[in-house]
TORFIMAR-834234 format. One record per atom (N, C-alpha, C, O): residue in three letters; x, y, z. Coordinates in pm, whole numbers, plus 50000, padded with zeros to 5 digits. Layout:
REM residues N
alaXYZ...
***
This chain:
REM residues 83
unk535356762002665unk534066762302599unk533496748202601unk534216739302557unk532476745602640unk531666736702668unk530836733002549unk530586741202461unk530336718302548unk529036719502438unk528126725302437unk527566724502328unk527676730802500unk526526740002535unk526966749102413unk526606746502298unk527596757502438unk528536767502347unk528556768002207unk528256775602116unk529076755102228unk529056748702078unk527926742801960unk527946740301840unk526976742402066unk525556734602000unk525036745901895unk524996758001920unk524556738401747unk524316748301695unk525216754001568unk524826760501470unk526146750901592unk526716758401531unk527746752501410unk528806758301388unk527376741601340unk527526732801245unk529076726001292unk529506723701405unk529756723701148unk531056714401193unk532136724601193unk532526733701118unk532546718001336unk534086730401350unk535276722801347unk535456710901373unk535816728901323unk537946716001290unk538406719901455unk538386729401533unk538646711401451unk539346706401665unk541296704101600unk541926703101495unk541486704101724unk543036695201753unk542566686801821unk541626687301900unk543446676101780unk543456665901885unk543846667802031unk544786675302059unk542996659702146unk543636664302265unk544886660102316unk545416649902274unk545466668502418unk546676672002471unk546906654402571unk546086647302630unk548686652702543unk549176640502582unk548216642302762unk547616632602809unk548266653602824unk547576652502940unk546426654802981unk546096655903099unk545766655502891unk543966652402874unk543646641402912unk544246631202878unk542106641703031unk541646628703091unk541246624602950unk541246631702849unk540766606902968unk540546598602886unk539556608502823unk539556609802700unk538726615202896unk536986620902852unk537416631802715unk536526636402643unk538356633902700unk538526643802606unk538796638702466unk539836632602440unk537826641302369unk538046636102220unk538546645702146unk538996642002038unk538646664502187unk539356671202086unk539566681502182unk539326679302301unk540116694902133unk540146706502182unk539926720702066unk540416724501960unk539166723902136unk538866739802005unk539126749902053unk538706752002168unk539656756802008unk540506768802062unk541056770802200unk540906778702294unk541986757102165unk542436756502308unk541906748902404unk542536744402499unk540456746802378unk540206742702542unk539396728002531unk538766724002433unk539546722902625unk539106707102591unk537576709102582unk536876718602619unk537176693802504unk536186691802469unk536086677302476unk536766670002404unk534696670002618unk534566661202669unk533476658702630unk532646667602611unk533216644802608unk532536633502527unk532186626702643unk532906628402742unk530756615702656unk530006612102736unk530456599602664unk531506594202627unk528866597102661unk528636579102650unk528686574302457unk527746575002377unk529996570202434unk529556564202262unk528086556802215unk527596545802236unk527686568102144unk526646557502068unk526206549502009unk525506539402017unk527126560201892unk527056550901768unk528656550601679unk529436559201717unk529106542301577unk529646544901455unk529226550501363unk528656542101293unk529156564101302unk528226564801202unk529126562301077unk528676556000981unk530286566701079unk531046558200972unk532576552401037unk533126555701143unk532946544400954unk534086533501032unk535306528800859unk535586517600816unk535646539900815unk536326536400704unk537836537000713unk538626540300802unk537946533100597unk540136534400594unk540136548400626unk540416552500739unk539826556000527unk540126570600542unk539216576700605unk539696588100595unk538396577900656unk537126586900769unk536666577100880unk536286565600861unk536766584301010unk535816578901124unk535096592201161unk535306604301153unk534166583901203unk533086596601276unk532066586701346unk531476576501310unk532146594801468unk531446588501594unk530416597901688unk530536610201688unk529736593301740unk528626601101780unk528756599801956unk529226589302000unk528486606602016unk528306607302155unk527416613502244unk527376625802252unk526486603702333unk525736613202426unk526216618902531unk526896612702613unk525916631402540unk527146644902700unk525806653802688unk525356662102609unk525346646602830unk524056652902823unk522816652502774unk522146642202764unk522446664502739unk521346663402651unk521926668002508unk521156670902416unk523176668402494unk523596667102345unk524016654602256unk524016643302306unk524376656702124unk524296648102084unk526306653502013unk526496663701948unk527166645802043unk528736651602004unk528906644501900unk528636632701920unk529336647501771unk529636639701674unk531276645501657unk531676657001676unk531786637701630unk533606636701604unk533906631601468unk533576619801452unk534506638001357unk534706631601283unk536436631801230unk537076641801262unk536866625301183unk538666626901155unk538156624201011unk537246616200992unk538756631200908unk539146629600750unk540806631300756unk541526641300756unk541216610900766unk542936612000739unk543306614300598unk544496613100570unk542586617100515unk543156620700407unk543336636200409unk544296637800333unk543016646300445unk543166660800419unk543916664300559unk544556674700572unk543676649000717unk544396651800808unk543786665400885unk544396675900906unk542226661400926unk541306670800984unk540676663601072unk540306652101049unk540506669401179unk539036663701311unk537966678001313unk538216689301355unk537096674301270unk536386680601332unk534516678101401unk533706669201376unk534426689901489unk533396683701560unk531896688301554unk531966698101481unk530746686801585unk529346691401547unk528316686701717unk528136675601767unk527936697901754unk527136693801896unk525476698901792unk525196708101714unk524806687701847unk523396692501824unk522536687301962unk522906675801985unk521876690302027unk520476692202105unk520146672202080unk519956667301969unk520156668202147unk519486652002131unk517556653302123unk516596660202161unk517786645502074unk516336643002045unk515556643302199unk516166639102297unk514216648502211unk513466647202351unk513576660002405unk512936661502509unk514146669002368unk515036679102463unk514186690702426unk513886690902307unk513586703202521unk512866712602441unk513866723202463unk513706734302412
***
């Protein structure tokens, strides 16, 4: 499942990707990888939460890890410009 797929459809909990996942892979959801483009931004950078944003495409991939509850999960939305 691709972002395409995924766009839309608020925040979903991932696994982390597999020891043999190319670098491009930041999680996997039901199984199947899920590849990340160009980093954008930090949107947060804390002890206990990261979450990072990525352009793949004309989407916009946000990744977030909460090590305190020991969760990733991920959110595709449509990038700005895009009809």
């Amino acid at each position: 499942m691709g972002v395409k797929e995924l766009c839309g459809r608020g925040w979903l909990v991932v696994e982390p990707p597999e020891p043999e996942d190319a670098d491009s892979v930041v999680a996997r959801h039901a199984g199947e990888p899920i590849k990340a483009g160009l980093l954008t931004e930090r949107v947060v950078d804390e002890e206990d939460e990261l979450q990072f944003r990525y352009r793949t495409g004309r989407y916009n991939l946000d990744v977030k890890i909460d090590f305190l509850v020991g969760r990733g999960q991920i959110k595709v939305e449509e990038a700005d410009g895009y009809i």
